[in-house]
PQR file with spaces between the fields and no chain letter, atoms N, CA, C, O and H, PARSE charges and radii, in Angstrom:
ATOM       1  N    UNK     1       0.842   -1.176    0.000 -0.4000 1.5000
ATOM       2  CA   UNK     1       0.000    0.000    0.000 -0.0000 2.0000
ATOM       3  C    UNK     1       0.890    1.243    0.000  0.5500 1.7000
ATOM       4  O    UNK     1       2.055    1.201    0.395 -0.5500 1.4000
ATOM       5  N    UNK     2       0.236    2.466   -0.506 -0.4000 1.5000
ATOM       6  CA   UNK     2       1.175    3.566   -0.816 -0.0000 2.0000
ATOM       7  C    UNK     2       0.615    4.436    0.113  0.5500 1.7000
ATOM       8  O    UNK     2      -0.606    4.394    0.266 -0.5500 1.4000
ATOM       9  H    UNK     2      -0.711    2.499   -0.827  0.4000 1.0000
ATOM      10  N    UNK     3       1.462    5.425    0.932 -0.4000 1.5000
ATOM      11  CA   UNK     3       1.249    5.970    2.408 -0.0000 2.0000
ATOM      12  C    UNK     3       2.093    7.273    1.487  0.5500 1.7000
ATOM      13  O    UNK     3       3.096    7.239    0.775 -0.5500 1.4000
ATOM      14  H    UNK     3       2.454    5.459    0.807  0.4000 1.0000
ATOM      15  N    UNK     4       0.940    8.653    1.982 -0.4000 1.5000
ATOM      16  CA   UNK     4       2.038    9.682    1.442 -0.0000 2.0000
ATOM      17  C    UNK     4       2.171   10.190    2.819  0.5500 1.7000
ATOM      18  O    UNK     4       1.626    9.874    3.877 -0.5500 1.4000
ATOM      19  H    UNK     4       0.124    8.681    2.560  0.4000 1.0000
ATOM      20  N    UNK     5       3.209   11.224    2.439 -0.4000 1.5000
ATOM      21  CA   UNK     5       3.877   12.099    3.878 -0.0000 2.0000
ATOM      22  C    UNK     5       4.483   13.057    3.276  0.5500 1.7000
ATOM      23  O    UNK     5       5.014   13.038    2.165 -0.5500 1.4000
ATOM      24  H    UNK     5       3.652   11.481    1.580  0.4000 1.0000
ATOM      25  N    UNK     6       4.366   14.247    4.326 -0.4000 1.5000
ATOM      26  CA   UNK     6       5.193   15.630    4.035 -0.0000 2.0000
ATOM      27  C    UNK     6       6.250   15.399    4.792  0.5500 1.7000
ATOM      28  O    UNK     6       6.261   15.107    5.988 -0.5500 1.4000
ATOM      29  H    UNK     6       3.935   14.263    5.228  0.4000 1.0000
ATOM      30  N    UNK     7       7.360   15.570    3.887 -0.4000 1.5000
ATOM      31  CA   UNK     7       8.701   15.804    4.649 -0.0000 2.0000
ATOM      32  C    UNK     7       9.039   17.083    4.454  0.5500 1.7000
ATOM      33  O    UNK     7       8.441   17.927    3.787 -0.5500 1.4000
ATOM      34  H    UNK     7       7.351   15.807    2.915  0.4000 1.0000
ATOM      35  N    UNK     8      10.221   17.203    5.188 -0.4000 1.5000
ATOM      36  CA   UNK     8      11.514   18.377    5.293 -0.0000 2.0000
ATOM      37  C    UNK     8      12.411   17.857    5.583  0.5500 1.7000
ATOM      38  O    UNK     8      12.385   16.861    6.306 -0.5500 1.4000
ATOM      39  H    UNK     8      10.707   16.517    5.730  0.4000 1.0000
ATOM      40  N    UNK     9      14.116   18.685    4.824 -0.4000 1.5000
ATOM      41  CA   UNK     9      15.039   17.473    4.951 -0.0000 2.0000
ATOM      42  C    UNK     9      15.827   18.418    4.585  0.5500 1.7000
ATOM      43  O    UNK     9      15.467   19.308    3.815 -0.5500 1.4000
ATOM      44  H    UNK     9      14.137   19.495    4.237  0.4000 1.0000
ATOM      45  N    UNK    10      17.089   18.331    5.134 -0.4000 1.5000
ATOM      46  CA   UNK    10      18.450   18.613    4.382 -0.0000 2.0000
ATOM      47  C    UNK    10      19.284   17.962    3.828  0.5500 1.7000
ATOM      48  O    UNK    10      19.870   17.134    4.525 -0.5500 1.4000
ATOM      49  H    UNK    10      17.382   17.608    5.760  0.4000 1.0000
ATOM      50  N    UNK    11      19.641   18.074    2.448 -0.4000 1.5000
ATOM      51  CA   UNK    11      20.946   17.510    1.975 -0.0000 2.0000
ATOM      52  C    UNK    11      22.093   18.132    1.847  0.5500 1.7000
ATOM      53  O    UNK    11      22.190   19.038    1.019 -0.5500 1.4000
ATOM      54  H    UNK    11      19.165   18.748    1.882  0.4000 1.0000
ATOM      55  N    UNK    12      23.301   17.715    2.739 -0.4000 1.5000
ATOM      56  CA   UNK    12      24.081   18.461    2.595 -0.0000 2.0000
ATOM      57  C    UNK    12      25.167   17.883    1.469  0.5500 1.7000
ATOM      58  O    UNK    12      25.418   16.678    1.441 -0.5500 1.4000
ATOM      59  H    UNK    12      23.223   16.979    3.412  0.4000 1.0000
ATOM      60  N    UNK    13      25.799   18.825    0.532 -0.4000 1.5000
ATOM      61  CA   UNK    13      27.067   18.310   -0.287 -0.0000 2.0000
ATOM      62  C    UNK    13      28.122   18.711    0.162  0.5500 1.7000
ATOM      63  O    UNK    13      28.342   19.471    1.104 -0.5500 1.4000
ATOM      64  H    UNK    13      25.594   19.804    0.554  0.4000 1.0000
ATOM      65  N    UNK    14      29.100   17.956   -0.835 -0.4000 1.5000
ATOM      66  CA   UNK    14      30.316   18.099   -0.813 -0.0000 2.0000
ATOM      67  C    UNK    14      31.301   19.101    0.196  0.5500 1.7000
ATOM      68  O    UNK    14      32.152   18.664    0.970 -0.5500 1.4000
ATOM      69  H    UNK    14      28.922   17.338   -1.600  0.4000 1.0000
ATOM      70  N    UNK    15      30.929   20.711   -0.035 -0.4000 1.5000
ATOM      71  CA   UNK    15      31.291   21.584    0.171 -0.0000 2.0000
ATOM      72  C    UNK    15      30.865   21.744    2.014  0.5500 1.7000
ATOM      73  O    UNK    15      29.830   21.350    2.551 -0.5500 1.4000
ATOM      74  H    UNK    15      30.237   21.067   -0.664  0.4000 1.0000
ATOM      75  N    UNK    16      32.135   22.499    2.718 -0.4000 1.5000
ATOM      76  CA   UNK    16      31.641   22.563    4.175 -0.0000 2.0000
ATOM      77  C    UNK    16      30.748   23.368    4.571  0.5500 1.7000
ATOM      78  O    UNK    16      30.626   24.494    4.090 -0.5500 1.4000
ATOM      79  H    UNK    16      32.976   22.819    2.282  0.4000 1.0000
ATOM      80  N    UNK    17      30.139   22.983    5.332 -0.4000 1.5000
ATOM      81  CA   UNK    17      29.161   24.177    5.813 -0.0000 2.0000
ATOM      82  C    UNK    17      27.994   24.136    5.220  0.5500 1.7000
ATOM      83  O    UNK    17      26.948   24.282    5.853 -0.5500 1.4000
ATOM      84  H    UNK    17      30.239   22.068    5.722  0.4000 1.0000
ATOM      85  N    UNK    18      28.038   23.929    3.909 -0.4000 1.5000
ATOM      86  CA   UNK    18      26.503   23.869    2.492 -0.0000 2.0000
ATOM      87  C    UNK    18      25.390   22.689    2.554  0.5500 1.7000
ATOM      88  O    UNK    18      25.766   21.525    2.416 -0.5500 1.4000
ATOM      89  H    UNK    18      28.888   23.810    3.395  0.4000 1.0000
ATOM      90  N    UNK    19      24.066   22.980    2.755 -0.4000 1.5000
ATOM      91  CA   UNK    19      23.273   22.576    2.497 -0.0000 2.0000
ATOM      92  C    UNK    19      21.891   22.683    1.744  0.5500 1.7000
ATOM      93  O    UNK    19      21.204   23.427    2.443 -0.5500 1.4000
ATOM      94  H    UNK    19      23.760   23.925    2.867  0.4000 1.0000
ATOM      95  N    UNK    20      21.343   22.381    0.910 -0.4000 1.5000
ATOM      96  CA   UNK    20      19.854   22.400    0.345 -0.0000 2.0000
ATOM      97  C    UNK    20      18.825   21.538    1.590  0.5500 1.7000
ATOM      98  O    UNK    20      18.946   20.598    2.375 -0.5500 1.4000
ATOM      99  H    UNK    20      21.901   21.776    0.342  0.4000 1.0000
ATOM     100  N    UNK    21      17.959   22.368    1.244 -0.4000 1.5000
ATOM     101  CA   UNK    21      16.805   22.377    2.005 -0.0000 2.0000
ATOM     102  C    UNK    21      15.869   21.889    1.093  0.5500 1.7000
ATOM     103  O    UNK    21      15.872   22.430   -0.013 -0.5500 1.4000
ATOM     104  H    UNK    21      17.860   23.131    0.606  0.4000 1.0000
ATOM     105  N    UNK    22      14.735   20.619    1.386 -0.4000 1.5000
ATOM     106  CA   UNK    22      13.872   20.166    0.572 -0.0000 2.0000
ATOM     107  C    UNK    22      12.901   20.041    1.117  0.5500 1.7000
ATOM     108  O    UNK    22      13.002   19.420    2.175 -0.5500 1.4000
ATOM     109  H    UNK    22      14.733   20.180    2.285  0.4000 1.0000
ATOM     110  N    UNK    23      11.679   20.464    0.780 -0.4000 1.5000
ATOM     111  CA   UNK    23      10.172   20.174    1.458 -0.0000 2.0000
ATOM     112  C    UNK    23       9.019   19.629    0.377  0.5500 1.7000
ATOM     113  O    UNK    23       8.853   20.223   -0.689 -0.5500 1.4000
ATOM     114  H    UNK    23      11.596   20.968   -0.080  0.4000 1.0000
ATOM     115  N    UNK    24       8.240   18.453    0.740 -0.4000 1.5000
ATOM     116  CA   UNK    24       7.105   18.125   -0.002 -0.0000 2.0000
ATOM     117  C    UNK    24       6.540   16.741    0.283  0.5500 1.7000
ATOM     118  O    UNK    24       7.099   15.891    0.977 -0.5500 1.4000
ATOM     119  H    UNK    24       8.375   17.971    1.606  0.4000 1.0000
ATOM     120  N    UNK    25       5.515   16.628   -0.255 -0.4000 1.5000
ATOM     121  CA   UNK    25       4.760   15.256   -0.214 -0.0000 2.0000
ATOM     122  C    UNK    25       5.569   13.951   -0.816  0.5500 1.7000
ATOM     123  O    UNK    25       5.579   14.050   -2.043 -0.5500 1.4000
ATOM     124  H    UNK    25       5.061   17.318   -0.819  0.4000 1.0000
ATOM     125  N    UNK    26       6.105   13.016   -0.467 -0.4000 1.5000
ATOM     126  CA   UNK    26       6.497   12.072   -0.720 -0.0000 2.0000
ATOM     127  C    UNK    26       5.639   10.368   -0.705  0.5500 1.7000
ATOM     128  O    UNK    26       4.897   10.201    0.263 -0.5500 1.4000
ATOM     129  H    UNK    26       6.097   12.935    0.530  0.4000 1.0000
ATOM     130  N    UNK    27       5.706    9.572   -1.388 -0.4000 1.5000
ATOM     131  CA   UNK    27       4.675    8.795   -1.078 -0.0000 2.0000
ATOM     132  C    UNK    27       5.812    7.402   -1.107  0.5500 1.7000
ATOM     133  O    UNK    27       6.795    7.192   -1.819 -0.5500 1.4000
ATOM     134  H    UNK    27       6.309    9.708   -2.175  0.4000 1.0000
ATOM     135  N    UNK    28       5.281    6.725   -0.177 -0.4000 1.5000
ATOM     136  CA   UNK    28       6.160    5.330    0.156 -0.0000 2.0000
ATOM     137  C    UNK    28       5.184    3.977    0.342  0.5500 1.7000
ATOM     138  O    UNK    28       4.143    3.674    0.926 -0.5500 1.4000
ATOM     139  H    UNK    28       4.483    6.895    0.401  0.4000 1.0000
ATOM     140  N    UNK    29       6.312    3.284   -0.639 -0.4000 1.5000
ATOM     141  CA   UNK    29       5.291    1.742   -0.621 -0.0000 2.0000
ATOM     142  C    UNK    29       5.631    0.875    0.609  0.5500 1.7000
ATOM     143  O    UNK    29       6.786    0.509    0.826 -0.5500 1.4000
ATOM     144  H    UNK    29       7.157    3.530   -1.114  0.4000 1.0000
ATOM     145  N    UNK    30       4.700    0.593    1.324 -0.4000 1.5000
ATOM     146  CA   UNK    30       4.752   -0.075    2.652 -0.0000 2.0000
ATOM     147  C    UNK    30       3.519   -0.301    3.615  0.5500 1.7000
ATOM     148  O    UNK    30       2.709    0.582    3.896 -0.5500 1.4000
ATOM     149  H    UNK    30       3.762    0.891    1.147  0.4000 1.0000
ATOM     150  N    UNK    31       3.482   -1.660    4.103 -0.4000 1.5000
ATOM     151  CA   UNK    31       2.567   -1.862    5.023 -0.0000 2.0000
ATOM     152  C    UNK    31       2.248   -1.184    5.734  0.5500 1.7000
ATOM     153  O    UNK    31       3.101   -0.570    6.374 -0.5500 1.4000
ATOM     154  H    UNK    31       4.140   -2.378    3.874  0.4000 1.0000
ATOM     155  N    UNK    32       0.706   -0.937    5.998 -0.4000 1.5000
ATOM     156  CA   UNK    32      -0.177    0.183    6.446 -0.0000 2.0000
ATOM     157  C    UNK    32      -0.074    0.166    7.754  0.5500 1.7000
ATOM     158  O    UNK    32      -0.792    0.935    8.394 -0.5500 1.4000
ATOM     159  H    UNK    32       0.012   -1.436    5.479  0.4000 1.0000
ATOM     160  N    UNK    33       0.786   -0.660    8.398 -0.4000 1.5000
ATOM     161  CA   UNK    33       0.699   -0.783    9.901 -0.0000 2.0000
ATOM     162  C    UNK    33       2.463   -0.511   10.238  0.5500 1.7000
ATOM     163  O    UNK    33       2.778   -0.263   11.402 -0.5500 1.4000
ATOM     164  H    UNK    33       1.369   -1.285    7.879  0.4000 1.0000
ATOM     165  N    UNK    34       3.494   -0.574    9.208 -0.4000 1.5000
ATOM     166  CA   UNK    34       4.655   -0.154    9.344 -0.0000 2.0000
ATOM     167  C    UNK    34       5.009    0.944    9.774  0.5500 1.7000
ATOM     168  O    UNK    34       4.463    1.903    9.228 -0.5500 1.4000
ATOM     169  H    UNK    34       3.238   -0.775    8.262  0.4000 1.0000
ATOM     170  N    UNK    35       6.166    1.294   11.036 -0.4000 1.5000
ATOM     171  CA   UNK    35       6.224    2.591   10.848 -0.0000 2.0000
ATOM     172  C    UNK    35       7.706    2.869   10.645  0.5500 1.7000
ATOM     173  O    UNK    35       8.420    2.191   11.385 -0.5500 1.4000
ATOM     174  H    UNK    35       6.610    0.515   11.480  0.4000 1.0000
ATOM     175  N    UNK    36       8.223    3.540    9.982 -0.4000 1.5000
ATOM     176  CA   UNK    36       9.267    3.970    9.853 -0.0000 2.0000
ATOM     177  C    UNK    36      10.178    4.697   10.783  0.5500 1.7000
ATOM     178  O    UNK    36       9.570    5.519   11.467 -0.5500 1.4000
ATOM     179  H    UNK    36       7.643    4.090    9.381  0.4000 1.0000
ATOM     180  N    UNK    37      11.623    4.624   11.035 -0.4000 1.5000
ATOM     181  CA   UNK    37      12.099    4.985   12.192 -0.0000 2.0000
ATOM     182  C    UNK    37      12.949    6.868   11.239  0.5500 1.7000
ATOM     183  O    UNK    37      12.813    7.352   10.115 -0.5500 1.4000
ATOM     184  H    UNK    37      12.118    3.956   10.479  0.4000 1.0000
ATOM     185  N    UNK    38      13.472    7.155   12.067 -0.4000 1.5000
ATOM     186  CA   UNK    38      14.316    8.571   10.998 -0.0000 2.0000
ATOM     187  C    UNK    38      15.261    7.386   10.227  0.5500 1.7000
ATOM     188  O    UNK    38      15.261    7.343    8.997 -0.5500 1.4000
ATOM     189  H    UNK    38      13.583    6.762   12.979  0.4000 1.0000
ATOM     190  N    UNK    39      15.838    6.700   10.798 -0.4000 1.5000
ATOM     191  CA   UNK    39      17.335    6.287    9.890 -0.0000 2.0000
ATOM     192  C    UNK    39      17.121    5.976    8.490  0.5500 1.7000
ATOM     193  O    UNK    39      17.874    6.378    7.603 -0.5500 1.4000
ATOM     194  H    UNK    39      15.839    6.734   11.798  0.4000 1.0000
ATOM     195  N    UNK    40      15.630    4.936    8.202 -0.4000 1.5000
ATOM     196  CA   UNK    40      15.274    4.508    7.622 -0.0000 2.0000
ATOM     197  C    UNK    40      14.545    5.384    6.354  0.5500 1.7000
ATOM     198  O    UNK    40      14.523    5.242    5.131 -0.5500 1.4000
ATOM     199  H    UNK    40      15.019    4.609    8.922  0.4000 1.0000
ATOM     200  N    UNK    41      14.118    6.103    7.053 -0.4000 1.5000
ATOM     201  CA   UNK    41      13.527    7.885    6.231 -0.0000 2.0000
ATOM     202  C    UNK    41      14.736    8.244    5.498  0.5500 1.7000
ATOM     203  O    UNK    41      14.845    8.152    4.275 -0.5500 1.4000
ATOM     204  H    UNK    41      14.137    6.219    8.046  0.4000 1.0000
ATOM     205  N    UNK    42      15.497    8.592    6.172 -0.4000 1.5000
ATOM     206  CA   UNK    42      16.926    9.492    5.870 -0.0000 2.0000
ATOM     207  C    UNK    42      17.166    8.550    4.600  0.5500 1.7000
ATOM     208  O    UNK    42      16.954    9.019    3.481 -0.5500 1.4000
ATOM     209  H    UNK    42      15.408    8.667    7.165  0.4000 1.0000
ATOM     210  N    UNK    43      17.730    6.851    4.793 -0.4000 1.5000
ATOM     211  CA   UNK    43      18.416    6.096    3.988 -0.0000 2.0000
ATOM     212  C    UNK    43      17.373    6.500    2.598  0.5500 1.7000
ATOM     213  O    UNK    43      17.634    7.015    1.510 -0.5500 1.4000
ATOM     214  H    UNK    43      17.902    6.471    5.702  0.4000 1.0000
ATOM     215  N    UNK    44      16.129    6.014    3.197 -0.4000 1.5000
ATOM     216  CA   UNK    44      15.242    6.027    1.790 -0.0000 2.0000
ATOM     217  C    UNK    44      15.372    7.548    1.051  0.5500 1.7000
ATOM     218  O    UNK    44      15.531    7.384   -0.159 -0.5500 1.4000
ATOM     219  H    UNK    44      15.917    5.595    4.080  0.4000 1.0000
ATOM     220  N    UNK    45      15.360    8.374    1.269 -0.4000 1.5000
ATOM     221  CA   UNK    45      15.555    9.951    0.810 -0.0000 2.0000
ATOM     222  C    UNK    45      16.811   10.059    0.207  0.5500 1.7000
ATOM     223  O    UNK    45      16.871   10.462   -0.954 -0.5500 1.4000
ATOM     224  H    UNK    45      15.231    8.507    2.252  0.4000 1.0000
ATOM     225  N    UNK    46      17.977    9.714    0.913 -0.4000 1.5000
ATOM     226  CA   UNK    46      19.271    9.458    0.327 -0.0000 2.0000
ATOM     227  C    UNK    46      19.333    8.995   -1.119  0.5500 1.7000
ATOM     228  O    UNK    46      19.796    9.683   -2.029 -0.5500 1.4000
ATOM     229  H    UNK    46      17.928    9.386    1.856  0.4000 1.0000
ATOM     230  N    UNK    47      18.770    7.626   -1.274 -0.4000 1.5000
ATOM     231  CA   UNK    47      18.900    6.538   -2.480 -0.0000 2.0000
ATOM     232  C    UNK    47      17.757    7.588   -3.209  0.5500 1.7000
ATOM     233  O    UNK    47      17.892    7.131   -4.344 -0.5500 1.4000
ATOM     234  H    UNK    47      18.394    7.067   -0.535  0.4000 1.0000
ATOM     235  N    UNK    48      17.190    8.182   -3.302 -0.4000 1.5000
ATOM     236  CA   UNK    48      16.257    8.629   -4.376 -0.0000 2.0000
ATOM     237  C    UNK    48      17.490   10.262   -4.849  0.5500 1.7000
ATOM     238  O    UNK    48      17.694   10.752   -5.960 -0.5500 1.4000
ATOM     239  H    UNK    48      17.080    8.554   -2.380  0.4000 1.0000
ATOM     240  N    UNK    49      17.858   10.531   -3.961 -0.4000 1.5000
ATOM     241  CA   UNK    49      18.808   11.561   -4.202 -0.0000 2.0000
ATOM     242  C    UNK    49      20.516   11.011   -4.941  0.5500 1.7000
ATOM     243  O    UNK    49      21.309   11.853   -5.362 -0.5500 1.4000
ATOM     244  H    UNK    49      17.692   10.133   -3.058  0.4000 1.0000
ATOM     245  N    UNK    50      20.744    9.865   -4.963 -0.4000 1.5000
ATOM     246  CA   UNK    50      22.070    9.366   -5.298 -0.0000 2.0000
ATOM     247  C    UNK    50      23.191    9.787   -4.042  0.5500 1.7000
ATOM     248  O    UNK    50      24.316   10.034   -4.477 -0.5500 1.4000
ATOM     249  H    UNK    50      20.100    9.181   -4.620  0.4000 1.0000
ATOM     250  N    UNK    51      23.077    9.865   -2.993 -0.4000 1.5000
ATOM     251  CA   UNK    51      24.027   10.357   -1.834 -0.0000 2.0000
ATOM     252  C    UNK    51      23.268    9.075   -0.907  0.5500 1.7000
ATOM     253  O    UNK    51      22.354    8.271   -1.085 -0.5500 1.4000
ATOM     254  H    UNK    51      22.163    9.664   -2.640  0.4000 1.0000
ATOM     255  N    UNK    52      24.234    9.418    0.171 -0.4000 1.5000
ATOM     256  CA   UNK    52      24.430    8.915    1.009 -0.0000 2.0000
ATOM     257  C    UNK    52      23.793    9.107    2.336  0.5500 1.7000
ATOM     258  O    UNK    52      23.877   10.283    2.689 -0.5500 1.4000
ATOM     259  H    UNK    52      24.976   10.072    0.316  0.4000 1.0000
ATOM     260  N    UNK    53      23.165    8.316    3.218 -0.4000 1.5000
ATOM     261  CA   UNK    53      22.151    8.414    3.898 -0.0000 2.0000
ATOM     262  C    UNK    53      23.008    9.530    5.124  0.5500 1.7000
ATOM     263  O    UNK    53      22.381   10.506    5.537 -0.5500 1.4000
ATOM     264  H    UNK    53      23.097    7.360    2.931  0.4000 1.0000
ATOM     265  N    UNK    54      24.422    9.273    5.614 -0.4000 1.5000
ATOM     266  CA   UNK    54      24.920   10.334    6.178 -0.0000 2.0000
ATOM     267  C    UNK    54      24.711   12.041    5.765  0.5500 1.7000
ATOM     268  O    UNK    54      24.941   12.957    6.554 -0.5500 1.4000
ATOM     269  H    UNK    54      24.931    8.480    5.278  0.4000 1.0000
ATOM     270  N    UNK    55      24.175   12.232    4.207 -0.4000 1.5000
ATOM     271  CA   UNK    55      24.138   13.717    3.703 -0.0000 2.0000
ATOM     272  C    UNK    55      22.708   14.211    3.907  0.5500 1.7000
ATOM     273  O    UNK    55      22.251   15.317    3.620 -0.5500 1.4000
ATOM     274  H    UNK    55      23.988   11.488    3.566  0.4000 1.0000
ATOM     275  N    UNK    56      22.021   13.031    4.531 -0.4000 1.5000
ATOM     276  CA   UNK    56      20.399   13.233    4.991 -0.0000 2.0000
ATOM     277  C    UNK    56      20.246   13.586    6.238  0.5500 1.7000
ATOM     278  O    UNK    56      20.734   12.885    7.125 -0.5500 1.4000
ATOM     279  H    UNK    56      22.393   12.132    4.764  0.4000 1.0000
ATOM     280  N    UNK    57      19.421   14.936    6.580 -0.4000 1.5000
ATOM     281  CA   UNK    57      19.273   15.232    8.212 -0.0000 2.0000
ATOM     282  C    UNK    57      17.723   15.316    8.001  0.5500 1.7000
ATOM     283  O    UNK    57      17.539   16.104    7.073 -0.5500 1.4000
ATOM     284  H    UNK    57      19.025   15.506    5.860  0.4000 1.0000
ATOM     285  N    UNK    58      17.028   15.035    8.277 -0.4000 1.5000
ATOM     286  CA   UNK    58      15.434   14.784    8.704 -0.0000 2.0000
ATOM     287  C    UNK    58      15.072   15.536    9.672  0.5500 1.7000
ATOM     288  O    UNK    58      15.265   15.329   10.870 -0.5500 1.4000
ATOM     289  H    UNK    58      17.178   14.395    9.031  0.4000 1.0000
ATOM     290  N    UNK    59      14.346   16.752    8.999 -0.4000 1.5000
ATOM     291  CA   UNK    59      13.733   17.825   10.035 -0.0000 2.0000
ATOM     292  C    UNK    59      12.234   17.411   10.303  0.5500 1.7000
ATOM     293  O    UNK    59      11.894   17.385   11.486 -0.5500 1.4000
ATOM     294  H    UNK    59      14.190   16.921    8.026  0.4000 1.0000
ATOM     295  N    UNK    60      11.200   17.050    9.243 -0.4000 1.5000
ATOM     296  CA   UNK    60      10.358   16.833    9.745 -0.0000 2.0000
ATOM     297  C    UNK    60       9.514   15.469    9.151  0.5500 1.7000
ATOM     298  O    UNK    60      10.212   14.852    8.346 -0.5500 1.4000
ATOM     299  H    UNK    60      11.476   17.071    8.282  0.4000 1.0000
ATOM     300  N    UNK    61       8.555   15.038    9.308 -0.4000 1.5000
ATOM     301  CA   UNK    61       8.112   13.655    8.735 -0.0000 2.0000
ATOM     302  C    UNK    61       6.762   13.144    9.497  0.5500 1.7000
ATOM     303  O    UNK    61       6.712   12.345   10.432 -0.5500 1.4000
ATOM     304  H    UNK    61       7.989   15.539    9.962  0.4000 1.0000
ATOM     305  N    UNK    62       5.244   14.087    8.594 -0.4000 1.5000
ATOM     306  CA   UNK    62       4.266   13.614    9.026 -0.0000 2.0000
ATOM     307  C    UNK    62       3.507   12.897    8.190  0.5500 1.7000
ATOM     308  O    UNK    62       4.216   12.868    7.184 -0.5500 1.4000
ATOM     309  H    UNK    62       5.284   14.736    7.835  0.4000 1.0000
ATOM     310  N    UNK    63       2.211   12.100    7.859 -0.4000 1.5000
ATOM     311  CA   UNK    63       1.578   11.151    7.765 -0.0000 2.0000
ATOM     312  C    UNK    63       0.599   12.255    6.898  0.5500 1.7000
ATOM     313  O    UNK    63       0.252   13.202    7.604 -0.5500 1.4000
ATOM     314  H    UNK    63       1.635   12.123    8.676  0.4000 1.0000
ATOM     315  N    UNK    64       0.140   12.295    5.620 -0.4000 1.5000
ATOM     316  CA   UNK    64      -0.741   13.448    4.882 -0.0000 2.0000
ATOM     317  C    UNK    64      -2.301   11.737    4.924  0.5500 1.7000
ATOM     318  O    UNK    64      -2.342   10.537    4.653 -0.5500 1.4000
ATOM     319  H    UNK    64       0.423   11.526    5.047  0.4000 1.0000
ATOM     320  N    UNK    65      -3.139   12.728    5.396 -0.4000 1.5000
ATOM     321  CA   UNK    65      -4.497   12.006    5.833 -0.0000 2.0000
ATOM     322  C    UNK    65      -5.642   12.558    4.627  0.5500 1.7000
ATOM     323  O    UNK    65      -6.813   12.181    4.670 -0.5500 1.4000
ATOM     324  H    UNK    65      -3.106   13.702    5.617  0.4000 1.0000
């Protein structure tokens, strides 16, 4: 089943100090009774971005009803 959610998130690159800021509805395939922990958020956000789940900081992550 497909579960959407509003996130907020930073990716940070290469460069020190620098980050992009991303906000929006995201939708994830997964059992309706699953819940996701941050690490797992972060990793999944990472792999859709091509980086690395370390360049993912997870500001926010609610459940769109």
């Amino acid at each position: 089943m497909r579960k959407k959610f509003y996130t907020r998130f930073l990716l940070r690159s290469a460069d020190d100090g620098f980050a992009d800021e991303y906000s929006g509805v995201v939708e994830v395939s997964a059992p309706a009774d699953q819940v996701l922990d941050p690490v797992e958020i972060e990793s999944l956000l990472a792999k859709n971005f091509e980086a690395h789940a370390d360049d993912v900081e997870l500001l926010n992550w609610s459940r769109v009803h």
